[in-house]
N, CA, C and O atoms as a GROMACS GRO file, in nm:
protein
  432
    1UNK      N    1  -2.724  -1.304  -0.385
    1UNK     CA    2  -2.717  -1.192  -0.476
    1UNK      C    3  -2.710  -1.062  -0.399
    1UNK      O    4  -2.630  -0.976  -0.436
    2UNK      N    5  -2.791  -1.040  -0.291
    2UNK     CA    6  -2.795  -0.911  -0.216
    2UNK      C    7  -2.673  -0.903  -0.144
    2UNK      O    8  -2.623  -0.790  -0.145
    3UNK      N    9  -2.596  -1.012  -0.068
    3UNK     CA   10  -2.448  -1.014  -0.035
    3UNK      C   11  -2.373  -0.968  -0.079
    3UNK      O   12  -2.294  -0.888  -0.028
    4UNK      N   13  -2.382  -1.039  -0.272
    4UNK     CA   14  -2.287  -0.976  -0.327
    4UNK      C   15  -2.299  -0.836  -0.362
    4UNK      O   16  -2.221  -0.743  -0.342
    5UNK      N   17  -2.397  -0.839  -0.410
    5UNK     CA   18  -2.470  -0.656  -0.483
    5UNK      C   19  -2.414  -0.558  -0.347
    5UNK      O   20  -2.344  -0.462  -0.379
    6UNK      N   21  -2.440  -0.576  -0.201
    6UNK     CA   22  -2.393  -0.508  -0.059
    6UNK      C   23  -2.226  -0.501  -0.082
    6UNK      O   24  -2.161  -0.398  -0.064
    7UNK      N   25  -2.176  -0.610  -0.118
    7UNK     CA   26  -2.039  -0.596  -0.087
    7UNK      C   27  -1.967  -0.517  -0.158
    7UNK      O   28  -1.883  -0.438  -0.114
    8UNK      N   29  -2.010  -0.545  -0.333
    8UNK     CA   30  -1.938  -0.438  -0.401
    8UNK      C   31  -2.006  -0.314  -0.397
    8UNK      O   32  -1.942  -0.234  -0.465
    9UNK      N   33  -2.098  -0.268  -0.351
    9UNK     CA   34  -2.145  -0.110  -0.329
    9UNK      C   35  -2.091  -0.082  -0.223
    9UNK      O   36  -2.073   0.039  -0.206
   10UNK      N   37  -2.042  -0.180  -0.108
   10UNK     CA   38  -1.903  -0.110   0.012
   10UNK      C   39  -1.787  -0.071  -0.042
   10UNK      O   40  -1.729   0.036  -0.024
   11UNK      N   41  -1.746  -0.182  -0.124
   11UNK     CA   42  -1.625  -0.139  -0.191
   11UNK      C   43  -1.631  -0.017  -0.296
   11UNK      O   44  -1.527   0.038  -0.331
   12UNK      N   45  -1.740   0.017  -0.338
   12UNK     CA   46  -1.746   0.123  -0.437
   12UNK      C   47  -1.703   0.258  -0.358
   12UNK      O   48  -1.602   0.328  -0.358
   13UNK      N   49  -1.810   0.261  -0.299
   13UNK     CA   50  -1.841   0.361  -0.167
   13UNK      C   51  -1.711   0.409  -0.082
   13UNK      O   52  -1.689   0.527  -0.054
   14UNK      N   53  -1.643   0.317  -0.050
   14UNK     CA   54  -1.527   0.338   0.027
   14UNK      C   55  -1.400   0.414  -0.068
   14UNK      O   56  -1.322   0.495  -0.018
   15UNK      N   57  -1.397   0.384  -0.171
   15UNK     CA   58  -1.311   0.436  -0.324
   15UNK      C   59  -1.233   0.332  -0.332
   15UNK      O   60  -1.118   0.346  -0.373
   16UNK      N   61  -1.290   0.180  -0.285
   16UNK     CA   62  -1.185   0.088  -0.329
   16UNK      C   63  -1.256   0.008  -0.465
   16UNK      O   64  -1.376   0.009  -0.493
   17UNK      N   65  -1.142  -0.063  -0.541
   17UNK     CA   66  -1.157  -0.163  -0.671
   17UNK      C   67  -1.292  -0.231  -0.614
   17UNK      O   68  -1.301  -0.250  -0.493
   18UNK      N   69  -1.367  -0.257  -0.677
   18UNK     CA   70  -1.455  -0.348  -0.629
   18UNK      C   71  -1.408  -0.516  -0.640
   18UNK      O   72  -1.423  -0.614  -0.567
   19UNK      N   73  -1.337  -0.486  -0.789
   19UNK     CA   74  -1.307  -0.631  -0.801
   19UNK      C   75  -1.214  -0.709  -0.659
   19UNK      O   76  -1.207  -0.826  -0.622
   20UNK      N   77  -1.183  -0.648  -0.635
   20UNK     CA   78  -1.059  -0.696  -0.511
   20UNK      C   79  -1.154  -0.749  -0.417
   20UNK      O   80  -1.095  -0.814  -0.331
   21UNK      N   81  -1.325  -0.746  -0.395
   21UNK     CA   82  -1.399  -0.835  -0.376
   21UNK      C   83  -1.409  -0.947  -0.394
   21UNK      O   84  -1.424  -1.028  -0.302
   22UNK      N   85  -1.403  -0.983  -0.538
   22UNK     CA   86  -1.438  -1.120  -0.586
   22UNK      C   87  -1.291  -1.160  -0.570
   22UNK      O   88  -1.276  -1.282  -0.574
   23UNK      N   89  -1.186  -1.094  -0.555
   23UNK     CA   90  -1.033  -1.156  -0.533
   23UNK      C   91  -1.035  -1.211  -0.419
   23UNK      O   92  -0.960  -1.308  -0.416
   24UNK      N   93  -1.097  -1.188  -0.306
   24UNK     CA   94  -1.044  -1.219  -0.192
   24UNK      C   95  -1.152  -1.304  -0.127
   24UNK      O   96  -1.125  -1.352  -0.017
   25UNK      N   97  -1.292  -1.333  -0.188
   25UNK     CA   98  -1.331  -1.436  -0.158
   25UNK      C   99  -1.264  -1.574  -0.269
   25UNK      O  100  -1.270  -1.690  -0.229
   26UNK      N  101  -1.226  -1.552  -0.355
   26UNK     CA  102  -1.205  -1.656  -0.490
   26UNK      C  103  -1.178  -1.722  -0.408
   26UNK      O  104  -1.142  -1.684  -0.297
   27UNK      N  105  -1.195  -1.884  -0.458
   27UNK     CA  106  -1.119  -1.987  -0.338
   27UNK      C  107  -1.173  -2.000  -0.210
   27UNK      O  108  -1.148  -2.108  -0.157
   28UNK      N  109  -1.220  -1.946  -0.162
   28UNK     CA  110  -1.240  -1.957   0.002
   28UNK      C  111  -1.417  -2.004   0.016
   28UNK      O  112  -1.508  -2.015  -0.066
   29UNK      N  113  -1.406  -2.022   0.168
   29UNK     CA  114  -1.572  -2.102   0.150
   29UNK      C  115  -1.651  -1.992   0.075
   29UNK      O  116  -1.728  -2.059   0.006
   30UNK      N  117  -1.667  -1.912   0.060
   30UNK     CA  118  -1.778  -1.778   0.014
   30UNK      C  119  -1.775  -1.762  -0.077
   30UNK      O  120  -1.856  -1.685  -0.128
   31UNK      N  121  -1.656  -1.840  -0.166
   31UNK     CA  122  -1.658  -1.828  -0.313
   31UNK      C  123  -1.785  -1.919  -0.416
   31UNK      O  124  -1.814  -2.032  -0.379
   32UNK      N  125  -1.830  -1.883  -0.496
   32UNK     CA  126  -1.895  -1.963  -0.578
   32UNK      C  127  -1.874  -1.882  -0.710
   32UNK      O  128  -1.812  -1.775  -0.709
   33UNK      N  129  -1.914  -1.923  -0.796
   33UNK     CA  130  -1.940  -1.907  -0.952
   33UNK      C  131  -2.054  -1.793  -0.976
   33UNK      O  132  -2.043  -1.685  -1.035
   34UNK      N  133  -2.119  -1.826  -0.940
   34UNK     CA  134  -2.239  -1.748  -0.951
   34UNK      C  135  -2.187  -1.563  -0.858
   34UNK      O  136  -2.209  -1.448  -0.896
   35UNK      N  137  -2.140  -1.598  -0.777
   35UNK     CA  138  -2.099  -1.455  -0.742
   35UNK      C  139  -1.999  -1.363  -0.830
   35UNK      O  140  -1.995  -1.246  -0.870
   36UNK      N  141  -1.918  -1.482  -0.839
   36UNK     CA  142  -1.857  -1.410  -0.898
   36UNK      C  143  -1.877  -1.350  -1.064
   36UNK      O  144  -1.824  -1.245  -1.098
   37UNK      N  145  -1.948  -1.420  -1.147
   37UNK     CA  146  -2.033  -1.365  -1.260
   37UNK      C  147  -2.129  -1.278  -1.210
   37UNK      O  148  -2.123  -1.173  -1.274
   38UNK      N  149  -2.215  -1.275  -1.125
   38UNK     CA  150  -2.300  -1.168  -1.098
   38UNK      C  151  -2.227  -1.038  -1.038
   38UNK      O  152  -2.265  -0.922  -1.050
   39UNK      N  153  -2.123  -1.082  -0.974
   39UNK     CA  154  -2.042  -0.961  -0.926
   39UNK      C  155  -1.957  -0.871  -1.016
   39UNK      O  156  -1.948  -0.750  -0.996
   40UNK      N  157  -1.883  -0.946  -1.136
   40UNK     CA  158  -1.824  -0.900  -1.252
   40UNK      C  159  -1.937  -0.804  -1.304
   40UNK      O  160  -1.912  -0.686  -1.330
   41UNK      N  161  -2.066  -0.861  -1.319
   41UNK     CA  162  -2.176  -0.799  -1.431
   41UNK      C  163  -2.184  -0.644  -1.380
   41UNK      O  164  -2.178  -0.536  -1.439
   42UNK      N  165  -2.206  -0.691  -1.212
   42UNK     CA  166  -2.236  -0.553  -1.124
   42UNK      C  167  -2.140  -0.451  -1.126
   42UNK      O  168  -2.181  -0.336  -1.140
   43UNK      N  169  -2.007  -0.476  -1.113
   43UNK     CA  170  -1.879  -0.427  -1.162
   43UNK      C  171  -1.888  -0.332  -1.304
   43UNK      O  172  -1.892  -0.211  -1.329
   44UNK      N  173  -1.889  -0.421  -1.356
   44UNK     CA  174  -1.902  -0.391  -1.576
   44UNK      C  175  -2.031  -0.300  -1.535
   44UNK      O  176  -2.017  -0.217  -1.624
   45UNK      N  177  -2.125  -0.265  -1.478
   45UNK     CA  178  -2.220  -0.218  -1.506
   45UNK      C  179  -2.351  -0.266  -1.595
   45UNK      O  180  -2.461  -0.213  -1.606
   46UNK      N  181  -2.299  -0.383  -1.654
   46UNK     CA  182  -2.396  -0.441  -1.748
   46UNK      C  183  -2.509  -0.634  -1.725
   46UNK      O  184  -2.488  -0.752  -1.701
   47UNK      N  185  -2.618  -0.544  -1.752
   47UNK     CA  186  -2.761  -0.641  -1.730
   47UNK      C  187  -2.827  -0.725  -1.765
   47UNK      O  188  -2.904  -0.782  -1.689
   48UNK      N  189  -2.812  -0.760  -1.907
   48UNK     CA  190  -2.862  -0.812  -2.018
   48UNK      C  191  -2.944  -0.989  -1.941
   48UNK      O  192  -2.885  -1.096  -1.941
   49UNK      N  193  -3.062  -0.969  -1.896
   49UNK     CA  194  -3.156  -1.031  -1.859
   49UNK      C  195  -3.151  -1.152  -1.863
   49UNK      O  196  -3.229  -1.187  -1.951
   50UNK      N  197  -3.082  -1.278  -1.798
   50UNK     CA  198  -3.101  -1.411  -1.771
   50UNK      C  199  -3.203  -1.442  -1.706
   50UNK      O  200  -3.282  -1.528  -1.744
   51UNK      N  201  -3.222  -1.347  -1.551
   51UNK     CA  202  -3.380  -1.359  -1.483
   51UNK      C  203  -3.359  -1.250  -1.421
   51UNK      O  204  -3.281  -1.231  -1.327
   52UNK      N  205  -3.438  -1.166  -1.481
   52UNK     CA  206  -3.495  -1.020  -1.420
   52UNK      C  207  -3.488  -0.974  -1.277
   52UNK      O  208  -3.528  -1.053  -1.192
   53UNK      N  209  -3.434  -0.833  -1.232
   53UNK     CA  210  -3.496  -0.806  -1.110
   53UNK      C  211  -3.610  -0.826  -1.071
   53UNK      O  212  -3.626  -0.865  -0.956
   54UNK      N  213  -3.710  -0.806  -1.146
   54UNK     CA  214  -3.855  -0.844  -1.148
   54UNK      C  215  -3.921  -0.972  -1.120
   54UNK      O  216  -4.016  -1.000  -1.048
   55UNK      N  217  -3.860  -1.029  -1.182
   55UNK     CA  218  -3.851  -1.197  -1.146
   55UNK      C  219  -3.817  -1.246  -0.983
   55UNK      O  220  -3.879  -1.326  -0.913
   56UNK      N  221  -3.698  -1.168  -0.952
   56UNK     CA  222  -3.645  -1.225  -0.861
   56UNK      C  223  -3.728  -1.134  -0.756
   56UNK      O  224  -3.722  -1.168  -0.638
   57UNK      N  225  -3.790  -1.040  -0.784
   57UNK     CA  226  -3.866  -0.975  -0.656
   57UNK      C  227  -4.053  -1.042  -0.608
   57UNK      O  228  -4.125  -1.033  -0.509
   58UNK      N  229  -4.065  -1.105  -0.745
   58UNK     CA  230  -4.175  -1.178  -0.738
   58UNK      C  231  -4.176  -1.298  -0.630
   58UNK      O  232  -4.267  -1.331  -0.554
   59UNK      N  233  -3.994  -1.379  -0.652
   59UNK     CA  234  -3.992  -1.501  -0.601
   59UNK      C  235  -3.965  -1.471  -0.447
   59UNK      O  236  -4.007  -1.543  -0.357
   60UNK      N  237  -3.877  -1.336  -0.424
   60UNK     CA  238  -3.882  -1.284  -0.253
   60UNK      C  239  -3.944  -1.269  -0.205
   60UNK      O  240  -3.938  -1.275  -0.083
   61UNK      N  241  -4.093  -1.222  -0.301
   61UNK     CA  242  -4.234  -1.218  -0.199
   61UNK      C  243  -4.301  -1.347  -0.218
   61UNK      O  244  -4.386  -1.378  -0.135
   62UNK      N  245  -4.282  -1.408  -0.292
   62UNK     CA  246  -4.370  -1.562  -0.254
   62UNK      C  247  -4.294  -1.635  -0.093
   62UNK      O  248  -4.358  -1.695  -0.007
   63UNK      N  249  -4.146  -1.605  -0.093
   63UNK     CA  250  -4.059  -1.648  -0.020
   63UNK      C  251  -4.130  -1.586   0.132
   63UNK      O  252  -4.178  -1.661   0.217
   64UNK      N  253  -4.127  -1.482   0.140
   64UNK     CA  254  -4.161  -1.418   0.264
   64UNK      C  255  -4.259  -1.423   0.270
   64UNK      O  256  -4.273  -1.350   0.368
   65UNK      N  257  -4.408  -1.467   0.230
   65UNK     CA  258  -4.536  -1.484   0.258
   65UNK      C  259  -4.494  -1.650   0.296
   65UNK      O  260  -4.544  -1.699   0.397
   66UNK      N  261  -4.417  -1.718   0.226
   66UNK     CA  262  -4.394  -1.886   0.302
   66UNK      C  263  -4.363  -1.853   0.436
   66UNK      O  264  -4.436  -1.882   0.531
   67UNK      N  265  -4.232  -1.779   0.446
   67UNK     CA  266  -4.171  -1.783   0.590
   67UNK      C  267  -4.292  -1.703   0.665
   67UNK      O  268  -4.330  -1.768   0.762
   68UNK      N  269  -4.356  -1.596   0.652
   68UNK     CA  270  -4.478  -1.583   0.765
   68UNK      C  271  -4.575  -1.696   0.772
   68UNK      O  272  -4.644  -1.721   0.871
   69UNK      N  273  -4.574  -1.764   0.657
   69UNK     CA  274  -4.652  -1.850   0.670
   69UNK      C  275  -4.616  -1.933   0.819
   69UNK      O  276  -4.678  -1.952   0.924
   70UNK      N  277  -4.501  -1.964   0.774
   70UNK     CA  278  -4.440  -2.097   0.855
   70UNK      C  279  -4.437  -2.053   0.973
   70UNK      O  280  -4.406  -2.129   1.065
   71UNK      N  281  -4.469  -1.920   0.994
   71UNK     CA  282  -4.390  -1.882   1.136
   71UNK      C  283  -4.229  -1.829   1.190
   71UNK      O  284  -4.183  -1.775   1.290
   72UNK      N  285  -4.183  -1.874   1.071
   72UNK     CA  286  -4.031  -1.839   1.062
   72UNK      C  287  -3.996  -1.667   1.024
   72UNK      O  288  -4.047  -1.598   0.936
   73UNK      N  289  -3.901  -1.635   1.114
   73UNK     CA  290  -3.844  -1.518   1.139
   73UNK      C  291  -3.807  -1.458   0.954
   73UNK      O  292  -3.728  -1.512   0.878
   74UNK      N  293  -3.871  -1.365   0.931
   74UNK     CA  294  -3.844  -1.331   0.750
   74UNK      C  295  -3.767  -1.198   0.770
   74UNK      O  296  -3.770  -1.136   0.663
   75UNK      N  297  -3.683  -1.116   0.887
   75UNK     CA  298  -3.638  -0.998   0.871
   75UNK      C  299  -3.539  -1.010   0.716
   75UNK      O  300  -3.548  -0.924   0.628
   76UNK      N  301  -3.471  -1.101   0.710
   76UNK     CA  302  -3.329  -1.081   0.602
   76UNK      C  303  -3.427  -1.076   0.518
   76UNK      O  304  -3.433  -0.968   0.457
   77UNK      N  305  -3.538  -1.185   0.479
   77UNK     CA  306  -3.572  -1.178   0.376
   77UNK      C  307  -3.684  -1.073   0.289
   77UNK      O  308  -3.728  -1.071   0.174
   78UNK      N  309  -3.699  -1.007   0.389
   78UNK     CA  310  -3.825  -0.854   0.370
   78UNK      C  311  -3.718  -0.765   0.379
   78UNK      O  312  -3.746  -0.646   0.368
   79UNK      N  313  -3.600  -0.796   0.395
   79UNK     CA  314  -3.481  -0.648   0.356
   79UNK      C  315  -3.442  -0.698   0.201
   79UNK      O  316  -3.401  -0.616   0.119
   80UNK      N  317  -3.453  -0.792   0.178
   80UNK     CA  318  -3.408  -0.828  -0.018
   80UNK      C  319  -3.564  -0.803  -0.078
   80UNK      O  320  -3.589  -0.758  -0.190
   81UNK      N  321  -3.644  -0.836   0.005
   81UNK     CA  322  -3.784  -0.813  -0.096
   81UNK      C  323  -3.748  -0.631  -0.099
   81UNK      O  324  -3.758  -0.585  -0.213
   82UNK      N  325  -3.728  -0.575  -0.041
   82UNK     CA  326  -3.692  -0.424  -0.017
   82UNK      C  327  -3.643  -0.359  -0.114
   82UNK      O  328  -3.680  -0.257  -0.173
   83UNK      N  329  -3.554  -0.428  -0.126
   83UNK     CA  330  -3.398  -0.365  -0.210
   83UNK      C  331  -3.469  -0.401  -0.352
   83UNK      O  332  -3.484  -0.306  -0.429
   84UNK      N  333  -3.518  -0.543  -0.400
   84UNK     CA  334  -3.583  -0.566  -0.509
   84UNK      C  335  -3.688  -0.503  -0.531
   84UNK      O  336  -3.737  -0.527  -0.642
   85UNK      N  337  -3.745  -0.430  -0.466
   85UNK     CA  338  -3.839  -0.367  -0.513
   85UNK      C  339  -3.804  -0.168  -0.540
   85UNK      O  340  -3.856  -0.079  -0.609
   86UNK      N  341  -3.729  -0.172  -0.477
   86UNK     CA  342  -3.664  -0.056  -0.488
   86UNK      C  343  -3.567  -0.055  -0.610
   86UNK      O  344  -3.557   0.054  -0.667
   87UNK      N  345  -3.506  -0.139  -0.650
   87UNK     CA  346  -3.444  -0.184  -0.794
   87UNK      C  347  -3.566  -0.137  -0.900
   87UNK      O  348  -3.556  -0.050  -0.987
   88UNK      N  349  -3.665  -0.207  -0.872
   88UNK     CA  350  -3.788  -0.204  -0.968
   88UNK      C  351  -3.800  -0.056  -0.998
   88UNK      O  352  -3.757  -0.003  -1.101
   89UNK      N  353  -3.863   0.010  -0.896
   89UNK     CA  354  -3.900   0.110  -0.863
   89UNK      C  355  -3.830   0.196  -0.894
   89UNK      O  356  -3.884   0.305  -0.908
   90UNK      N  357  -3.645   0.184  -0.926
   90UNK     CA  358  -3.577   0.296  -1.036
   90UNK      C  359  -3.540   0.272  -1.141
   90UNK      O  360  -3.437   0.311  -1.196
   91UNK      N  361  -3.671   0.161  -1.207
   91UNK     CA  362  -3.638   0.131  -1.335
   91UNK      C  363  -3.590   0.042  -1.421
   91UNK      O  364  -3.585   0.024  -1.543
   92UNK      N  365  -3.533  -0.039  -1.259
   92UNK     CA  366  -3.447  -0.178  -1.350
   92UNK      C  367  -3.475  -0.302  -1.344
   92UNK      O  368  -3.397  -0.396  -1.329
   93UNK      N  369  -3.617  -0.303  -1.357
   93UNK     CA  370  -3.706  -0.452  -1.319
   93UNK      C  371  -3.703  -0.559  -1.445
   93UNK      O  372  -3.725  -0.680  -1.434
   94UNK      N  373  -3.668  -0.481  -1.584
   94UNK     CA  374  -3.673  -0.588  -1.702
   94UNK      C  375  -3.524  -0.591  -1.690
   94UNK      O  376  -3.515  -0.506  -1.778
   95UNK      N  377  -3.416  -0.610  -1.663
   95UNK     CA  378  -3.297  -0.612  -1.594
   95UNK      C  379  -3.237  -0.728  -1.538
   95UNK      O  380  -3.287  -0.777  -1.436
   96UNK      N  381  -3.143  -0.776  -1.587
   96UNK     CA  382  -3.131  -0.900  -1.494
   96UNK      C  383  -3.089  -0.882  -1.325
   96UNK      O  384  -3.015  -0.791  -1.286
   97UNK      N  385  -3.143  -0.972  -1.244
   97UNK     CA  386  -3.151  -0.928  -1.118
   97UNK      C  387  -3.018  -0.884  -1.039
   97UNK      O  388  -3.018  -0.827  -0.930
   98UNK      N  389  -2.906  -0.921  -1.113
   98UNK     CA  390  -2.751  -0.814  -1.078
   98UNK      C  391  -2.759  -0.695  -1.065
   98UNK      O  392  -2.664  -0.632  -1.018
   99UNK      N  393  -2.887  -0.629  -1.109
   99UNK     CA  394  -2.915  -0.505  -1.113
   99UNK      C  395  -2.946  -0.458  -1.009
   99UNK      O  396  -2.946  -0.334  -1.011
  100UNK      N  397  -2.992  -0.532  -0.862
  100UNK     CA  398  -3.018  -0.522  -0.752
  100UNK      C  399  -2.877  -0.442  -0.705
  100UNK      O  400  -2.899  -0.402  -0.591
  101UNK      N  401  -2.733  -0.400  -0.747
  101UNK     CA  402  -2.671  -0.353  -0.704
  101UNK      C  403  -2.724  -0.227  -0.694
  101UNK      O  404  -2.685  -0.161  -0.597
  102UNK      N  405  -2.812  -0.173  -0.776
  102UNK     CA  406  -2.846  -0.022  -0.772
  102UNK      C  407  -2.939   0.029  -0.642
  102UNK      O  408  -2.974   0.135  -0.593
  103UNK      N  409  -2.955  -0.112  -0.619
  103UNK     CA  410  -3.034  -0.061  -0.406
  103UNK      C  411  -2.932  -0.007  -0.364
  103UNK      O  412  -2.947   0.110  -0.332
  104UNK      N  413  -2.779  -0.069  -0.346
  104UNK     CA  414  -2.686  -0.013  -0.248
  104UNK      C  415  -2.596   0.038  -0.278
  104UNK      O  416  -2.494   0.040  -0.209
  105UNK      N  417  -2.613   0.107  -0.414
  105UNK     CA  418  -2.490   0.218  -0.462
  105UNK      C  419  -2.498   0.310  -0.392
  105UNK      O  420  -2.598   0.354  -0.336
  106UNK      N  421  -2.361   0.356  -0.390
  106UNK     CA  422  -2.360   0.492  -0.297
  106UNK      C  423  -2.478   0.626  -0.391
  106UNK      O  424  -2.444   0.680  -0.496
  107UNK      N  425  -2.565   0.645  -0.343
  107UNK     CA  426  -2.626   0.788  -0.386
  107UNK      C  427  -2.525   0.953  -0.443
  107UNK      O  428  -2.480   1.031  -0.359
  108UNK      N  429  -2.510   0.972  -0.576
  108UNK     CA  430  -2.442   1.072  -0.575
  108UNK      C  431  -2.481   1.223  -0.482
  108UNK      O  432  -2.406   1.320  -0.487
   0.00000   0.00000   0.00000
């Protein structure tokens, strides 16, 4: 989700289509289903709650208290607990977690 939410806020940012994202992975190993519906949503601008940013920032910190647990290296995953909580934090935590694009929109 943070891949995708990163990729189309490059493409936003830069002044290109975003969709031409989900065009040019379609088909290829990086493609899946799920990106590409979460990437459309992020696109459309619209949230309507399957599982919350909130949700999904709960399950990044259970995630990254495992990986310290384990000993295992958690940098990627304490940069998505980040961004999800920073999602939260402007509001868009009852939100479905596509909403995580609003970590890496370009700032007006």
């Amino acid at each position: 989700m943070a891949g995708t939410a990163q990729a189309v806020a490059l493409a936003e940012g830069l002044g290109l289509d975003p969709g031409r994202f989900l065009d040019t992975i379609r088909g290829g190993p990086m493609d899946c289903g799920y990106a590409q519906m979460k990437g459309a949503a992020m696109i459309a601008r619209e949230f309507p709650p399957a599982f919350t940013l909130s949700g999904a920032a709960k399950d990044a910190g259970l995630i990254v208290s495992a990986m310290r647990g384990a000993g295992v290296n958690s940098g990627v995953m304490e940069a998505v607990l980040a961004a999800c909580r920073a999602g939260e934090e402007a509001g868009h935590g009852d939100k479905d977690m596509a909403a995580l694009i609003h970590s890496f929109r370009p700032r007006p």
